[in-house]
C-alpha positions in Angstrom: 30.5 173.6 81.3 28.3 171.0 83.4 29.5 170.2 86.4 30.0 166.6 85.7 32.2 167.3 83.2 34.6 169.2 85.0 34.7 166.8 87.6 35.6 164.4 85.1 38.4 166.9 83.6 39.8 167.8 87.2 39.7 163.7 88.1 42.4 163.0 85.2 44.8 165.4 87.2 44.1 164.4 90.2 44.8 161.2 89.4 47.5 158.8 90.7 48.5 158.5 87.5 48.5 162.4 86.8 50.4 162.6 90.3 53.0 160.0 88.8 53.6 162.1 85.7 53.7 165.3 87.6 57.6 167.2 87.6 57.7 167.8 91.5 61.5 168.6 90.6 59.8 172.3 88.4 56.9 172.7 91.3 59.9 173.9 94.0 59.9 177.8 94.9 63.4 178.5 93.9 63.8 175.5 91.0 60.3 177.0 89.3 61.6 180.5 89.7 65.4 179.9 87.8 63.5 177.8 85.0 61.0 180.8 84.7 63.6 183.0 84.7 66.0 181.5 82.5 62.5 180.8 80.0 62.7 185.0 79.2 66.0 185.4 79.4 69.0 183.9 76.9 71.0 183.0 80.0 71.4 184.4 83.6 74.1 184.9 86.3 74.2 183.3 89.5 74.3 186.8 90.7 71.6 187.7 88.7 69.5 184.9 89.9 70.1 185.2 93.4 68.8 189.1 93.3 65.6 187.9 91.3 65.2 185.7 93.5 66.1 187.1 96.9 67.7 183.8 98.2 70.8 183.3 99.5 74.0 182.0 97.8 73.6 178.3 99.4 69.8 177.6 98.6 70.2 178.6 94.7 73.2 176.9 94.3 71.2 173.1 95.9 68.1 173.9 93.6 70.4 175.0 90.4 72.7 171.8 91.1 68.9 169.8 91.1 68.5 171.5 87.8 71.5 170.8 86.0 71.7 167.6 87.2 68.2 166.8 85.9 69.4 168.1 82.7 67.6 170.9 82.4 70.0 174.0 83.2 73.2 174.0 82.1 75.6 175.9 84.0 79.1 177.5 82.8 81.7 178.7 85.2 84.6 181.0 83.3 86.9 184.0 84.9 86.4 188.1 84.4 89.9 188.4 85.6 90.6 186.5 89.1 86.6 187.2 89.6 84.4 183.7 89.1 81.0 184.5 87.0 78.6 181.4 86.5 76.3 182.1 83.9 72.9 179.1 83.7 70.7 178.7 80.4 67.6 176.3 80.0 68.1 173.3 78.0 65.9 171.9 75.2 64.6 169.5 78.4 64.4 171.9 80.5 62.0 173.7 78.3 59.9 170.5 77.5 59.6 170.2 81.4 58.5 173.7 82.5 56.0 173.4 79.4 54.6 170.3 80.6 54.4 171.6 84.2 52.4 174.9 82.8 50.5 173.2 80.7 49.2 170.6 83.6 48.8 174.0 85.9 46.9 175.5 83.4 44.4 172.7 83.1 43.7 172.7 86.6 43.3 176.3 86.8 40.6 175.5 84.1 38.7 172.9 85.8 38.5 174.3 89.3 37.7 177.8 87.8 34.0 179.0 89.3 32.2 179.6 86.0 28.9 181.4 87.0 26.1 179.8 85.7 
């Protein structure tokens, strides 16, 4: 591809307007790694996402609150006994957003790629 045109590509997401559209609530460490998670899995623990993730109790439970808040976890809390579980799935949006957010990373990945000539 000639350079111009890749410039040209790589401008429309560099954009403010591309910056504007841009999910900074998916680009987060911890938030991208529960959607991504949740993405390949049916549902998912807290438990389960804290190991995955190797963060601590506090710090998932902000960036899954973000989440589900934003509408794209949901989050059920039941009882195994007297023992709390809270189990997390990705909603429909939720799976619209981290599409769009792949999609836009993949596109820049594309453009700035070194192509040898």
């Amino acid at each position: 591809m000639p350079v111009e045109k890749k410039l040209a590509s790589l401008s429309g997401y560099l954009s403010d307007t591309a910056a504007r559209d841009f999910d900074r609530l998916v680009y987060e460490r911890v938030r991208l790694g529960i959607m991504s998670a949740l993405a390949v899995n049916s549902s998912l623990s807290f438990t389960d996402l804290r190991q995955l993730l190797k963060t601590s109790d506090g710090n998932l439970s902000v960036h899954a609150r973000k989440l589900e808040n934003a509408g794209y976890i949901s989050c059920e809390k039941t009882f195994a006994g007297r023992v709390p579980r809270t189990e997390y799935e990705l909603t429909g949006k939720g799976r619209q957003a981290l599409e769009k957010y792949l999609d836009h990373m993949e596109a820049l990945i594309q453009a700035t790629r070194y192509e040898e000539l």
